[in-house]
RODOKE-790725 format. One record per atom (N, C-alpha, C, CB): residue in three letters; x, y, z. Coordinates in steps of 0.2 Angstrom, whole numbers, padded with zeros to 4 digits, always signed. Atoms other than C-alpha are relative to their C-alpha. Glycine has a CB too. Example, Ala and Ser with C-alpha at 12.3 -4.5 7.8 and 13.67 -1.06 7.14 Angstrom:
<sites>
ALA+0004-0006+0000 ALA+0062-0022+0039 ALA+0004+0006+0000 ALA-0005+0000+0006 SER-0004-0006-0001 SER+0068-0005+0036 SER-0004+0005+0003 SER+0002+0002-0007 
</sites>
This chain:
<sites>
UNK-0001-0003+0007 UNK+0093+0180+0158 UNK-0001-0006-0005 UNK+0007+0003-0001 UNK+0001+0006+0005 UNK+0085+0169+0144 UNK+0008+0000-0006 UNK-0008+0002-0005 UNK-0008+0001+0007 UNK+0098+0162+0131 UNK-0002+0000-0006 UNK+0005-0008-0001 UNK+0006+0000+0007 UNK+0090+0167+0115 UNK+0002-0006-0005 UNK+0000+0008-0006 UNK-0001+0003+0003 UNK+0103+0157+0106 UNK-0003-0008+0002 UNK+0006+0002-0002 UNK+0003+0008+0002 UNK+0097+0139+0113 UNK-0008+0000+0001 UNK+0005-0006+0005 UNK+0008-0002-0004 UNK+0080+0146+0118 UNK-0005-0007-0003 UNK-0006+0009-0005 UNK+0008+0006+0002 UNK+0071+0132+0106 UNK+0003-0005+0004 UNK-0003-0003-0009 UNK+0002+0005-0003 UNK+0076+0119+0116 UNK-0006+0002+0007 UNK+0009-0004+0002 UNK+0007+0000-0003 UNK+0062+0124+0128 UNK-0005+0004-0002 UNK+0000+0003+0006 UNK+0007+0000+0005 UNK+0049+0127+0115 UNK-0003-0007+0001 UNK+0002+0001-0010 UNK+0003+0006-0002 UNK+0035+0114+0120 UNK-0004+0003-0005 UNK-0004-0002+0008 UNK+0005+0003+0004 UNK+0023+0105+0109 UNK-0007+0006+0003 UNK+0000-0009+0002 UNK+0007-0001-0005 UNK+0006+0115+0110 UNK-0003-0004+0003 UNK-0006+0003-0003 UNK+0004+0004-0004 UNK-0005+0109+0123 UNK-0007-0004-0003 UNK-0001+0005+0004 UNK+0001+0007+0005 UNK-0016+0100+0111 UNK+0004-0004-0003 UNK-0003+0002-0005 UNK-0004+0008+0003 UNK-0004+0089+0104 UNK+0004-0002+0007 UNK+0006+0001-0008 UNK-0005+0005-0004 UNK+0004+0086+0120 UNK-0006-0004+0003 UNK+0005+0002+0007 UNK+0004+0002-0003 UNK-0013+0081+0128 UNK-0003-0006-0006 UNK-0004+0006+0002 UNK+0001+0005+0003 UNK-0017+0072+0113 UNK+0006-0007-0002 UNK-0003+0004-0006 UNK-0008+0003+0000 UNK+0001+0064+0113 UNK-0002-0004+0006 UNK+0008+0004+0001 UNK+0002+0004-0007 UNK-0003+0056+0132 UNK-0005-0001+0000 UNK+0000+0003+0006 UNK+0006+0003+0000 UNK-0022+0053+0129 UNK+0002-0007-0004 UNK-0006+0005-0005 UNK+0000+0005+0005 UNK-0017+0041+0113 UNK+0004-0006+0003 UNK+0003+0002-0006 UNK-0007+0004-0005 UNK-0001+0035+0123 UNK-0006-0007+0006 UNK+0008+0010+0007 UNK+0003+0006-0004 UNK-0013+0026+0137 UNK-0005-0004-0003 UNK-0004+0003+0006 UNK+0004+0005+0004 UNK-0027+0022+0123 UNK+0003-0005-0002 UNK-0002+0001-0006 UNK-0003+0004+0004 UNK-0015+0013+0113 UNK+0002-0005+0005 UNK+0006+0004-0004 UNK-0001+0005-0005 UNK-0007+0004+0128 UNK-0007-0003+0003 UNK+0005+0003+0007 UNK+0005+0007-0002 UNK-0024-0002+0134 UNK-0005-0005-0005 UNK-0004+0003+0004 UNK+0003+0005+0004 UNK-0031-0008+0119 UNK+0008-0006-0004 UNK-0004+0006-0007 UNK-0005+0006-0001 UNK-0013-0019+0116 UNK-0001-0006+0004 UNK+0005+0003+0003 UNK+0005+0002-0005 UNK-0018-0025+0132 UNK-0007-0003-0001 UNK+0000+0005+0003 UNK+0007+0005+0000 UNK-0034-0031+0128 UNK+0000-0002-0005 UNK-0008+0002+0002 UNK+0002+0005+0005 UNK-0033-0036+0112 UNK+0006-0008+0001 UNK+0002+0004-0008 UNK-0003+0004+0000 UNK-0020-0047+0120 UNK-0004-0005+0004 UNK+0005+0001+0001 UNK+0005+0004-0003 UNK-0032-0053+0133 UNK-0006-0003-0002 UNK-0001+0002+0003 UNK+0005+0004+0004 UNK-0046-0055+0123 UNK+0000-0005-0006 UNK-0004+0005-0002 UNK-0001+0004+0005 UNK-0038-0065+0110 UNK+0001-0007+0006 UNK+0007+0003-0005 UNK-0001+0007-0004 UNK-0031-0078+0125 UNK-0006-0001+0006 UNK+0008+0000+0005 UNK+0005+0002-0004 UNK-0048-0079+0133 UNK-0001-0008-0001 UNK-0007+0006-0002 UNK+0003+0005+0002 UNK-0053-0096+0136 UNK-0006-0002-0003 UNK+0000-0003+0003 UNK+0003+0003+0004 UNK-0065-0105+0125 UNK-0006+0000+0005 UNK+0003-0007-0004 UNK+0006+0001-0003 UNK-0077-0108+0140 UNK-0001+0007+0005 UNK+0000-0007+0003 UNK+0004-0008-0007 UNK-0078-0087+0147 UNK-0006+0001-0002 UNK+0003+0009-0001 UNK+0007-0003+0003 UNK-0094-0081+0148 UNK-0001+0004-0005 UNK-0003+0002+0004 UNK+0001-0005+0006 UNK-0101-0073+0132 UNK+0002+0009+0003 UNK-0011-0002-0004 UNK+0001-0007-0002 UNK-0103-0057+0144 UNK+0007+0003+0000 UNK-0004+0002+0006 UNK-0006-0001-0004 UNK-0084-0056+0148 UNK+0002+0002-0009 UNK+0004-0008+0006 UNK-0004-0001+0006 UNK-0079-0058+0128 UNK-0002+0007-0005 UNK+0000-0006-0005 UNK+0004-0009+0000 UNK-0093-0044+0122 UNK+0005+0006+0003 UNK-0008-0001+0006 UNK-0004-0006-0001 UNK-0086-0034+0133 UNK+0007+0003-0001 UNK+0000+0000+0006 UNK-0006+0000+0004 UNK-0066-0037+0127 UNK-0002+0003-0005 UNK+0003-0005-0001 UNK-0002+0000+0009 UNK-0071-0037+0108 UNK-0003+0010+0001 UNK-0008-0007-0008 UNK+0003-0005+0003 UNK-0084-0022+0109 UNK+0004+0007+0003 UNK-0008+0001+0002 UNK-0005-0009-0001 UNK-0073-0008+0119 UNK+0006-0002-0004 UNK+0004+0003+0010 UNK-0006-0003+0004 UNK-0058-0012+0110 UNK-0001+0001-0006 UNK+0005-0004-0001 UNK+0001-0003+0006 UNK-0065-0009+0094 UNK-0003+0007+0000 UNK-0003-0004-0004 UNK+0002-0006+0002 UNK-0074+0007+0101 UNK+0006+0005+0000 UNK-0007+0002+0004 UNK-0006-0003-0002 UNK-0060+0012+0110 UNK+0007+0001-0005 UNK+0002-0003+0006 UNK-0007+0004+0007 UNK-0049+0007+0091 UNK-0003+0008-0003 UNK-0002-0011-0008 UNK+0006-0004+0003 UNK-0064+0019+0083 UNK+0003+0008+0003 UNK-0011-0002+0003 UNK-0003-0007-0004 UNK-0057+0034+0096 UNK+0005+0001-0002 UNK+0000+0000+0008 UNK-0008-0005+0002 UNK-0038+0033+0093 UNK+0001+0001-0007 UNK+0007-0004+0002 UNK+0000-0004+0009 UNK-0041+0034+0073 UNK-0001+0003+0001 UNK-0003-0001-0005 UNK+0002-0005+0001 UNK-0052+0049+0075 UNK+0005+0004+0006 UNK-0009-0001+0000 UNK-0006-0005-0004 UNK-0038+0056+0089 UNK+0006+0002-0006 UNK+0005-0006+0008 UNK-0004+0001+0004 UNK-0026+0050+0075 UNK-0001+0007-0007 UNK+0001-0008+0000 UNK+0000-0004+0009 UNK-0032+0060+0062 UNK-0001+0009+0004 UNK-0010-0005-0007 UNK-0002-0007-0004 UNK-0035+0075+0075 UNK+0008+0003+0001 UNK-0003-0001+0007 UNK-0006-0002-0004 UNK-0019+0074+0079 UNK+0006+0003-0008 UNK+0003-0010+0006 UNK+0000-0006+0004 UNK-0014+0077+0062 UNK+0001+0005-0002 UNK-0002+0000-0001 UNK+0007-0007+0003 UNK-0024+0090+0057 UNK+0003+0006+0003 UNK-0009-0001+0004 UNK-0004-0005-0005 UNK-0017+0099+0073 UNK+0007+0001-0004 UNK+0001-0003+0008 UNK-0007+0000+0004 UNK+0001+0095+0067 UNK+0000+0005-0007 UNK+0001-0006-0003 UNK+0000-0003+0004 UNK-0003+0102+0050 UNK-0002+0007+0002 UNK-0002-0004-0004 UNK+0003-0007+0001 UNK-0011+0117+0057 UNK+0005+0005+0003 UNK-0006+0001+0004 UNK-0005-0003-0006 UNK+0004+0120+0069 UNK+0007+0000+0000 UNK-0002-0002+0007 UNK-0007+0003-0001 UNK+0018+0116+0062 UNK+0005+0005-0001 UNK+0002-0007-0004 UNK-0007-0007-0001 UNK+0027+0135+0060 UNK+0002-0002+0008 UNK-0005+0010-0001 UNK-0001+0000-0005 UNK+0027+0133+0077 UNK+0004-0006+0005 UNK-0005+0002+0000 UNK-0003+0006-0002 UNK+0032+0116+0080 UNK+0008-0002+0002 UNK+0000-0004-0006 UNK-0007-0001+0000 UNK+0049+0112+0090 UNK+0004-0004-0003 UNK+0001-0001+0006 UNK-0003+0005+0004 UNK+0061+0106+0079 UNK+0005-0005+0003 UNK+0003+0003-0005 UNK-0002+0005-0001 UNK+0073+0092+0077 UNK+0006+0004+0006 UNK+0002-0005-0007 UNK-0009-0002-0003 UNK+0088+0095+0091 UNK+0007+0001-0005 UNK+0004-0007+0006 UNK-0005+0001+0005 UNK+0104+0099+0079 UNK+0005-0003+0002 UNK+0002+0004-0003 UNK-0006+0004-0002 UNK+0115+0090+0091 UNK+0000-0007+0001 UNK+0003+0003+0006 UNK+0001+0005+0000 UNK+0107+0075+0087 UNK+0005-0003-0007 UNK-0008-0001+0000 UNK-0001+0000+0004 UNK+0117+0065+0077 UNK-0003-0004-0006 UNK+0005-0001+0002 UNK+0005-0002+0006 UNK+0112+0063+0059 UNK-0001-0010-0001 UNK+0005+0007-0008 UNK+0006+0006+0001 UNK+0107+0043+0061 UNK-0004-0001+0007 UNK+0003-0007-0003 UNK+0004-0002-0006 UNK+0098+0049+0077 UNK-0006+0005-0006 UNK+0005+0004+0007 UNK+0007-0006+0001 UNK+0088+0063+0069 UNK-0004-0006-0007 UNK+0003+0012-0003 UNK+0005+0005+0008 UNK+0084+0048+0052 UNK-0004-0004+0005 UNK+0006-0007-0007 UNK+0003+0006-0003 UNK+0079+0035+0066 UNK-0006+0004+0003 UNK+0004-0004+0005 UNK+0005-0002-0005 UNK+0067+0048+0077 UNK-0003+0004-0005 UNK+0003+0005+0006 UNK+0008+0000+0005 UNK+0058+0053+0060 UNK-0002-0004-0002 UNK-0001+0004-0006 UNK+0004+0009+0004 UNK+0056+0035+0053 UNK-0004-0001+0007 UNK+0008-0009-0002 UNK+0003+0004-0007 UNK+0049+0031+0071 UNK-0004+0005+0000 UNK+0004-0002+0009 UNK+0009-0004-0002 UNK+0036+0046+0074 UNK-0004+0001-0007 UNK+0001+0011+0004 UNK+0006+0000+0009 UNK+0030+0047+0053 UNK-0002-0010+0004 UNK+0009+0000-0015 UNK+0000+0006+0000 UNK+0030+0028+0057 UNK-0008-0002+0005 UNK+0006-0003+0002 UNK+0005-0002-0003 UNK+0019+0029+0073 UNK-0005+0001-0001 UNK+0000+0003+0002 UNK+0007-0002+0005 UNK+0006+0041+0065 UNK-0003-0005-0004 UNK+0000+0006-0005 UNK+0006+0004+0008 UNK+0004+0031+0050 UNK-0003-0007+0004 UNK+0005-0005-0011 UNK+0003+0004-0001 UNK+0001+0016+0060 UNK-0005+0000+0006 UNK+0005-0004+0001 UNK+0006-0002-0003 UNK-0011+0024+0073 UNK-0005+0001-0003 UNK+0001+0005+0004 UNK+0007+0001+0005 UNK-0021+0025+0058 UNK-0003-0005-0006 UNK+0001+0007-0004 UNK+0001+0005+0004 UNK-0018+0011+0049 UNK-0002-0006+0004 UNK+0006-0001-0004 UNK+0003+0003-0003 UNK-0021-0001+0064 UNK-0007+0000+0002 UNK+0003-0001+0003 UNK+0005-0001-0003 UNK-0036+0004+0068 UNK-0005+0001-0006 UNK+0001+0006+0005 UNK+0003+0002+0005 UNK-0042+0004+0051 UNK+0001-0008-0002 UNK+0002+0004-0006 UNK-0002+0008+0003 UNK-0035-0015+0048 UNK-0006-0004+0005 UNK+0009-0004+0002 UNK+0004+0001-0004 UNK-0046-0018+0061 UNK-0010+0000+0002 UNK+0004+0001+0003 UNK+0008-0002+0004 UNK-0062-0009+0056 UNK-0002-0004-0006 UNK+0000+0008-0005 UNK+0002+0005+0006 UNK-0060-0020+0040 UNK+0001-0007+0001 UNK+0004+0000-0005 UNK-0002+0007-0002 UNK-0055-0036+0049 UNK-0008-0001+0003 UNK+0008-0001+0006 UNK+0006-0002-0007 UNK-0072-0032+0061 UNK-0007-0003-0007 UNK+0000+0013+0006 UNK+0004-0001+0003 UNK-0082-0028+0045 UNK-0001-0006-0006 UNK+0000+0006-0002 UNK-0002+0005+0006 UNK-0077-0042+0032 UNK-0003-0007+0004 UNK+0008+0000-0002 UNK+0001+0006-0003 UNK-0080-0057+0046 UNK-0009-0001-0001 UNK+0002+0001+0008 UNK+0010+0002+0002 UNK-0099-0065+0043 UNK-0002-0001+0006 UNK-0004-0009-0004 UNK+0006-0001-0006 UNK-0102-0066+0059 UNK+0003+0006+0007 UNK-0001-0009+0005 UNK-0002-0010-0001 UNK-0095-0048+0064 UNK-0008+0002+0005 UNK+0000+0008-0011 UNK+0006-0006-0001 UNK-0108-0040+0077 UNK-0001+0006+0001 UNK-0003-0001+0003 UNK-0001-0007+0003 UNK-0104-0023+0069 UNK+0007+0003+0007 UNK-0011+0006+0001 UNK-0002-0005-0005 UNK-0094-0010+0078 UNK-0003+0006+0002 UNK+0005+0002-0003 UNK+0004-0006-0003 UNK-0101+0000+0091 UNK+0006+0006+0001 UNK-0003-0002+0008 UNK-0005-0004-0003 UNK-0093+0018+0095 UNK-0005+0004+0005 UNK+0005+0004-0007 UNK+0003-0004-0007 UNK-0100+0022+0113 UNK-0009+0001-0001 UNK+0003+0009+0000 UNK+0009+0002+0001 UNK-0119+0030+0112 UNK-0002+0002-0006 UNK-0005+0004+0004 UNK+0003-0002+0009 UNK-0117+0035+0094 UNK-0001-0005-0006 UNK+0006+0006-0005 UNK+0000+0007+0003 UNK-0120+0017+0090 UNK+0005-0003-0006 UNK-0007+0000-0004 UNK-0004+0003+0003 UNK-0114+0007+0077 UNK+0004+0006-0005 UNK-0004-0004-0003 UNK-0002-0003+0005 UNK-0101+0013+0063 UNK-0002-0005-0005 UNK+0008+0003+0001 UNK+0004+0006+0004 UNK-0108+0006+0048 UNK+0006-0004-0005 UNK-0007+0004-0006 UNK-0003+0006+0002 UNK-0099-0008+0041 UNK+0000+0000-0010 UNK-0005-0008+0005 UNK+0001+0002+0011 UNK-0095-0007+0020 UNK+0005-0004-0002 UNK+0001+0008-0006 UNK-0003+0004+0006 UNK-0085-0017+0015 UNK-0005-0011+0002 UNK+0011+0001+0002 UNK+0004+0007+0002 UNK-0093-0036+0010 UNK+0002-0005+0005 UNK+0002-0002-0007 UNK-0001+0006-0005 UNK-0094-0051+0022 UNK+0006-0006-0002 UNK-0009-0003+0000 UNK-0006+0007+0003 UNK-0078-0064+0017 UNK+0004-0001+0005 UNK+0006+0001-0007 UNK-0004+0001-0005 UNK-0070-0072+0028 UNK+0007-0002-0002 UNK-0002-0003+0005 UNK-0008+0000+0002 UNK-0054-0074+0018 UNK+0002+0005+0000 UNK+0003-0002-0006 UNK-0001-0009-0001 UNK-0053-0055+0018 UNK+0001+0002+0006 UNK-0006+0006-0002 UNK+0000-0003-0008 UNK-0055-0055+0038 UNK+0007-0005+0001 UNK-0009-0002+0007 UNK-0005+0001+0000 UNK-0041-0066+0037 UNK+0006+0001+0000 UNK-0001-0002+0000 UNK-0006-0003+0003 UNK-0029-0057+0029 UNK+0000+0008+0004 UNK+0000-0001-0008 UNK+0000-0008-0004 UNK-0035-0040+0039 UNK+0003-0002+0005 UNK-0008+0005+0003 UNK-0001+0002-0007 UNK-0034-0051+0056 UNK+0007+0002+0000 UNK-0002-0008+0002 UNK-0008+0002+0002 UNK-0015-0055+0050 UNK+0004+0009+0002 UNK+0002-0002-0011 UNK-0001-0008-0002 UNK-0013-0035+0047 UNK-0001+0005+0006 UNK-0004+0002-0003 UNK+0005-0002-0006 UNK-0022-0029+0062 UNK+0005-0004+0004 UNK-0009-0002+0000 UNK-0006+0003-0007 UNK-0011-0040+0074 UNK+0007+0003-0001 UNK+0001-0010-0001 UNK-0007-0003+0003 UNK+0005-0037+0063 UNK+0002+0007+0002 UNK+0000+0000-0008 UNK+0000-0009-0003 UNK+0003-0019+0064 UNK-0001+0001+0007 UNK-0007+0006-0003 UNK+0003-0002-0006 UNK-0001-0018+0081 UNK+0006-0001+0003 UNK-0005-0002+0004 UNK-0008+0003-0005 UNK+0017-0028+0087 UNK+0004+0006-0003 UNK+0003-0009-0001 UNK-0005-0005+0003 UNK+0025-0017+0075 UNK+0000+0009+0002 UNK-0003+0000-0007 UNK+0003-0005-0002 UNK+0016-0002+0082 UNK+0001+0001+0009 UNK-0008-0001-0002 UNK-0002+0002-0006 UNK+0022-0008+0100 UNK+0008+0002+0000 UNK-0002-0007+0001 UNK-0007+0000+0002 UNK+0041-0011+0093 UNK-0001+0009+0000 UNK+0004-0005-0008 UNK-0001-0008+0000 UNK+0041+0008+0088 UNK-0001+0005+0007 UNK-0004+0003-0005 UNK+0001-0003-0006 UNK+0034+0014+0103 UNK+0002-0003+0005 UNK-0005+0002+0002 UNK-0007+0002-0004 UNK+0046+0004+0114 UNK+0008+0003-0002 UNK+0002-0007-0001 UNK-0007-0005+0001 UNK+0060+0013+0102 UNK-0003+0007+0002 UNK+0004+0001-0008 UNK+0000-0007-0003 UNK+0053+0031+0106 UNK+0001+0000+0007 UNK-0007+0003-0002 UNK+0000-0001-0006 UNK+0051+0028+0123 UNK+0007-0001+0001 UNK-0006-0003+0004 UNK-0010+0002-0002 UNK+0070+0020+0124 UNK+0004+0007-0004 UNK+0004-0010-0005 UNK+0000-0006+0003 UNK+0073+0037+0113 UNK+0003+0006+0006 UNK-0007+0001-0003 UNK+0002-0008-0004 UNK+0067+0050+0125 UNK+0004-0004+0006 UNK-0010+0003+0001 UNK-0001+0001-0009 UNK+0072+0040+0144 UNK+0009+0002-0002 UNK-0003-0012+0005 UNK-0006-0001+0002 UNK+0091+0037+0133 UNK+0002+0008+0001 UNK+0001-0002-0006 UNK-0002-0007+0001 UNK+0091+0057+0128 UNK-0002+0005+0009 UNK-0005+0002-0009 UNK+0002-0004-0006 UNK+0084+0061+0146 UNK+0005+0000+0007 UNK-0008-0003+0002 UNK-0006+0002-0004 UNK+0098+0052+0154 UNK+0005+0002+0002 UNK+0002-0004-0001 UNK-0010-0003+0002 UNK+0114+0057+0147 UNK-0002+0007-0005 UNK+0006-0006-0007 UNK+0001-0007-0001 UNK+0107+0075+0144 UNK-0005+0004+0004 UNK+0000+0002-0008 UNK+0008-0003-0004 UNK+0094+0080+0157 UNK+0003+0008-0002 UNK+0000-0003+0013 UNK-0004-0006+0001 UNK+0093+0098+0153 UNK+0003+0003-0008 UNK+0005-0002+0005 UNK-0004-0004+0007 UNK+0103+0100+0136 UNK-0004-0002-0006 UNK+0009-0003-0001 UNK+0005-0002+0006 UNK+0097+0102+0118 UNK-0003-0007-0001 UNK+0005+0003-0009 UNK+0003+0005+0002 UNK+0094+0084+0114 UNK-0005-0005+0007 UNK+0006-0004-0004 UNK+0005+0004-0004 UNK+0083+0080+0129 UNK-0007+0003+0000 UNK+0003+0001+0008 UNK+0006-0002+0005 UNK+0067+0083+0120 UNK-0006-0003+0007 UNK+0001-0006-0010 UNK+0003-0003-0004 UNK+0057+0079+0135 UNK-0005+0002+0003 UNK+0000+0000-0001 UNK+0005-0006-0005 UNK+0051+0092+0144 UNK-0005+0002-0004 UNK+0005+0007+0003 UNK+0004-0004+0007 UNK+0045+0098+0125 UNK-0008-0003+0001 UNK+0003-0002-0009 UNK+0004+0002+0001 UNK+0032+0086+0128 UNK-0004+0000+0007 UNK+0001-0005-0004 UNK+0001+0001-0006 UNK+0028+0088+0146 UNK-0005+0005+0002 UNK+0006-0001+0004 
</sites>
């Protein structure tokens, strides 16, 4: 017999946004990942080894913006439907788990632009590729005091963009622990 009264706690995310939720989730963690590795590359790797680092993390940067802004878009299209917050969250839980996912989005779209402008501003930038649809063309002006202060941004935002998605994920494993099953084990919604 369903329980109509707690029915929405197993209301799931549509299946585009969860798919676009787990697609971003391994983007995001592998470009972390290589922008950490390709930053501590030694001075003497071969040119082919650093090419390869710089030019997928910036195409693969180019992908989770244009996920990010899908992802959006979907949101905004779908959000009658959207499972809401748990109400047995308490009320500086449900403030922290909307400052952390608004926070998220803006920064899945804001690192990956600090970094389009960090890429484009450098004088010796050799463009950003995105796969086989070649370059994305580069507008803003060559200064490298401007790539210095993206670089700053673009790093900043990304550790920042890490912290938050170390608190969600400690969020959800917490609420999955000590309620497997009940309203606030949010979850399965995304599963």
């Amino acid at each position: 017999m369903v329980d109509f009264v707690n029915a929405e706690r197993w209301v799931k995310y549509p299946l585009g946004l969860r798919l676009l939720h787990w697609v971003r989730a391994v983007l995001i963690f592998g470009l972390i990942w290589s922008g950490w590795t390709m930053t501590g590359l030694a001075e003497d790797t071969p040119m082919e080894t650093f090419n390869f680092f710089y030019h997928n993390h910036k195409q693969f940067g180019v992908l989770v913006w244009l996920l990010a802004v899908v992802h959006l878009f979907l949101r905004w299209q779908k959000r009658a439907v959207l499972p809401q917050t748990p109400d047995r969250l308490a009320p500086w839980e449900k403030a922290l788990s909307h400052f952390v996912h608004r926070a998220i989005i803006l920064l899945t779209i804001l690192v990956p632009l600090l970094g389009y402008s960090m890429s484009s501003s450098f004088t010796q930038s050799d463009g950003v590729p995105f796969f086989f649809f070649g370059e994305v063309p580069e507008l803003l002006p060559k200064n490298d005091t401007a790539f210095e202060v993206f670089n700053a941004l673009h790093k900043y935002g990304a550790y920042a963009l890490l912290c938050l998605i170390v608190l969600h994920i400690a969020g959800a494993v917490k609420h999955r622990l000590t309620d497997k099953g009940g309203e606030t084990d949010v979850l399965p919604r995304m599963l």
